[in-house]
C-alpha positions as CSV (number, residue, x, y, z in Angstrom):
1,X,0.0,0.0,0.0
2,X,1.3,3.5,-0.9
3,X,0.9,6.6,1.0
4,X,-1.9,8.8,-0.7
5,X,-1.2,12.7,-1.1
6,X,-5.1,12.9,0.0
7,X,-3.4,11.8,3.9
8,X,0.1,13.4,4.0
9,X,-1.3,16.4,5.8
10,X,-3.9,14.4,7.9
11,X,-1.0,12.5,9.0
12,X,1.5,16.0,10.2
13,X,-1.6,16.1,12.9
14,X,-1.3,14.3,16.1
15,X,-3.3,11.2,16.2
16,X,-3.0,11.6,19.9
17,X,-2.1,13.6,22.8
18,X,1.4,14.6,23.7
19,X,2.9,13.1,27.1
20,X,4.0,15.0,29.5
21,X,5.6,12.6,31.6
22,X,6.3,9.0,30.6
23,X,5.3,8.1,34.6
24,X,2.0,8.4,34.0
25,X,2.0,5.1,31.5
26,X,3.1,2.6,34.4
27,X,0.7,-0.3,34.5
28,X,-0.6,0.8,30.6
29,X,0.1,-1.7,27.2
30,X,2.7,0.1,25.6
31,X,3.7,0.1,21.6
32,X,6.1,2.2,20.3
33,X,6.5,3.6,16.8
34,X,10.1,5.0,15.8
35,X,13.7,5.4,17.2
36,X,13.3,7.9,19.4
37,X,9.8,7.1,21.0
38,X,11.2,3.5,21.7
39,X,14.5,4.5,23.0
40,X,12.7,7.2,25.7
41,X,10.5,4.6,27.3
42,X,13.0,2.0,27.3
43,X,15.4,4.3,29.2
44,X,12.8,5.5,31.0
45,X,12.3,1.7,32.9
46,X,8.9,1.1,31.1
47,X,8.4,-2.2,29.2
48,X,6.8,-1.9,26.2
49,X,4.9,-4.9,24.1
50,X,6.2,-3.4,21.1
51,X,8.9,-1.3,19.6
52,X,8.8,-0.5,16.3
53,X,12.3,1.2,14.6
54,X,14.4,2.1,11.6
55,X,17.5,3.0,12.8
56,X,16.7,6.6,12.0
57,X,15.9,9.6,13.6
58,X,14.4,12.7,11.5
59,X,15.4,11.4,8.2
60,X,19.4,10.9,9.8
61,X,20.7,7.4,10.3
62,X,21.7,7.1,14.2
63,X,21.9,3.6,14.0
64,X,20.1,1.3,16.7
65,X,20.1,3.0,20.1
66,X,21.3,0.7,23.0
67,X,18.4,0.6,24.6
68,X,16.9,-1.6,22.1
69,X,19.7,-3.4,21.1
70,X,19.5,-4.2,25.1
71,X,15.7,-4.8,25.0
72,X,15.0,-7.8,26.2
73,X,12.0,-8.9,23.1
74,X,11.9,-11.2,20.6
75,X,13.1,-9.5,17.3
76,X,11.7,-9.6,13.8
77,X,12.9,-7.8,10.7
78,X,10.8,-6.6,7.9
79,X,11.4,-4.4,4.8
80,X,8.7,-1.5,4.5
81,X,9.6,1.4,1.9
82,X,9.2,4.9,2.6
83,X,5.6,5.7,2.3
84,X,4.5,2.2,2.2
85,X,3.1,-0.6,4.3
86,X,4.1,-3.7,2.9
87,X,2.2,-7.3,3.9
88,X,5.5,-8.1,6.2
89,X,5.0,-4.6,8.0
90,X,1.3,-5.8,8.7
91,X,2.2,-9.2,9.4
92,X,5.0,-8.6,12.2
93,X,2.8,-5.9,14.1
94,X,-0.1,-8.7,14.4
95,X,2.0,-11.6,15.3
96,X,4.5,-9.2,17.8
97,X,0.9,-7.9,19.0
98,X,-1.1,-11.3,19.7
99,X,1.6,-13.0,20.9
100,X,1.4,-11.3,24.0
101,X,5.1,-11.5,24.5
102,X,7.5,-8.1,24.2
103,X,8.9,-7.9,20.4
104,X,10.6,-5.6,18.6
105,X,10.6,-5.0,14.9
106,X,13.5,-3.7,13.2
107,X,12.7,-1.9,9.8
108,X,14.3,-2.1,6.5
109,X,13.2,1.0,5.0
110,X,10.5,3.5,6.6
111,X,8.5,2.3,10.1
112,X,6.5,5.8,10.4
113,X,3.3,4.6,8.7
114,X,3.2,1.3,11.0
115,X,1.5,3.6,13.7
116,X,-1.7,3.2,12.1
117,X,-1.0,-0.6,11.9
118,X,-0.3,-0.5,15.5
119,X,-3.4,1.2,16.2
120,X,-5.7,-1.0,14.1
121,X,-3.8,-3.8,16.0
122,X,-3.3,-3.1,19.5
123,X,-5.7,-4.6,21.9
124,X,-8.6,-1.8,23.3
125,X,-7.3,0.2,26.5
126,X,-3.1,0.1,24.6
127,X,-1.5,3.6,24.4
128,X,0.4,3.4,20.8
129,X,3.4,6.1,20.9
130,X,5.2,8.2,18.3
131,X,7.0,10.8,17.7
132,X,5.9,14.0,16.5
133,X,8.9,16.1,14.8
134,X,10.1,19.1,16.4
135,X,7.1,18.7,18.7
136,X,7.1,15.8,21.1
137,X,5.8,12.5,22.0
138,X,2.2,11.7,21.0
139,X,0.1,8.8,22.7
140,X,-3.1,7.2,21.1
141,X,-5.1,5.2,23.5
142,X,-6.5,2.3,21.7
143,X,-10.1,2.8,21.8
144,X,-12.9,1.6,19.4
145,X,-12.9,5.3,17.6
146,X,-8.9,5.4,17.1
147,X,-9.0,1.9,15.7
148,X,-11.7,2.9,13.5
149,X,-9.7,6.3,12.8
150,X,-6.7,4.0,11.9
151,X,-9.4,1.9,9.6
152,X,-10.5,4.6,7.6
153,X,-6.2,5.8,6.3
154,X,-5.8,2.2,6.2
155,X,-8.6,2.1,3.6
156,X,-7.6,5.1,2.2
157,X,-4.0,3.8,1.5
158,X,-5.6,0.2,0.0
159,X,-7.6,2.4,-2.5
160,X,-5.6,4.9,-3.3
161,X,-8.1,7.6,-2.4
């Protein structure tokens, strides 16, 4: 699926609401959606079901931060072009997702879109988290209306609206 110029701006909105303090998602189902997102929480002491990175950070290769490499989660690798979600990006995020075990995906290519797969995925009650650039940390509890939200681009990006 490619990326449809009809989202690109709905997407530089926040799905979500930024977090203030990572302390305040003890106790919550955590997935996390790019480098930087993943490497806060991690280094933060929270354990999160899923991370979700690329090795990248704004565009700039960083490499993988420590605190994944460390991360004690099963790893998977798929290949997901920029402005794509490809059947392995899908694939991974429901398997890491219902196995109810911490994974971690590394990507070969782009991981930002996978935040809507996250969503669609995530069980109800989850917080999905991902950076915003230049702006902060964004968290999307996984409710009914966010998966449907998530739904709807999916669809969008299927039929090329």
């Amino acid at each position: 699926m490619r990326l449809p110029e009809s989202l690109r701006a709905r997407l530089k909105e926040p799905l979500g609401d930024f977090v203030k303090d990572l302390r305040s998602l003890r106790n919550k189902t955590l997935v996390c959606v790019g480098d930087q997102a993943s490497k806060d929480v991690v280094a933060a002491g929270l354990k999160p079901l899923l991370c979700v990175y690329d090795g990248r950070i704004q565009r700039k290769t960083v490499g993988v931060p420590p605190e994944l490499k460390n991360y004690d989660a099963t790893e998977l690798r798929v290949a997901n072009p920029a402005g794509t979600l490809s059947d392995d990006a899908f694939n991974a995020v429901e398997t890491a997702l219902h196995s109810g075990k911490p994974h971690k995906i590394m990507v070969d290519g782009e991981e930002d879109l996978m935040t809507l797969v996250a969503i669609a995925y995530a069980p109800l009650g989850a917080v999905v988290l991902y950076g915003q650039p230049s702006k902060g940390l964004v968290a999307v509890t996984v409710t009914k209306e966010s998966k449907d939200k998530a739904d709807s681009m999916l669809d969008e990006m299927q039929n090329g609206c």
